[in-house]
Phi, psi and omega in degrees: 000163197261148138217148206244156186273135146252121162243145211266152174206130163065182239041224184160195190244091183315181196246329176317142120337292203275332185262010181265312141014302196285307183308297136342299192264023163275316184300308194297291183308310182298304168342305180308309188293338203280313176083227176269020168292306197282130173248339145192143191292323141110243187191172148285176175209097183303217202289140156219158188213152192283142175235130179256188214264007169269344175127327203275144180243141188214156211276132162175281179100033151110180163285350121300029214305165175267156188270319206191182180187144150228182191219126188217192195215129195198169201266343285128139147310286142011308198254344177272341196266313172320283257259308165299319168302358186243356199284162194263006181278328175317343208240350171261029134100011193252197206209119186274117163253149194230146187235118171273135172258120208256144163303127179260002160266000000 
C-alpha cells in the first residue's frame, strides 16, 4: 500500500464549547472509520514561514497555507482522495489536498 500526504488548507474551528464538541467527535469518527489506515493523525499548523531558493524568508506560509495535515495509507489514489471526501474539515469550509508519497530509501 501507498501513503499518502492529506493536506489541509482553510476551514477551522468554531469558538461555541458545544460546537468545537460536535467537531471533535466528527474528526473522531473519520479516524475512526480510517482504522490502521491512519499513520499518523497529524496535527493542526499555526504560523509558518516560507525560505525561498535565494535563502530569503518570509512569514505566512504562502498564498494557500496549509492548515493542518494526516498521513494515511491507502491502495490507491483513488482510495486516498475517497478517504479526504468524507474528512469534516470539508463541511467547515477548507479544502484537502491529497498527495502520494515515495520512499527515498
Amino acid at each position: 500500500m501507498a501513503k499518502y500526504l492529506l493536506a489541509y488548507h482553510g476551514g477551522g474551528m468554531p469558538e461555541d464549547p458545544a460546537e468545537v464538541a460536535a467537531a471533535m467527535e466528527q474528526w473522531t469518527a473519520w479516524y475512526g472509520s480510517l482504522g490502521a489506515a491512519v499513520l499518523d493523525p497529524g496535527n493542526p499548523i499555526g504560523g509558518a514561514m516560507i525560505v525561498a531558493p535565494d535563502g530569503s524568508v518570509s512569514a505566512g506560509g504562502g498564498p494557500n497555507a496549509i492548515s493542518g495535515y494526516t498521513l494515511i495509507e491507502a491502495d490507491s489514489m483513488e482510495a486516498a482522495v475517497a478517504a479526504a471526501q468524507r474528512n469534516p474539515l470539508l463541511s467547515a469550509g477548507g479544502s484537502i489536498e491529497v498527495a502520494e508519497t515515495f520512499s527515498m530509501g
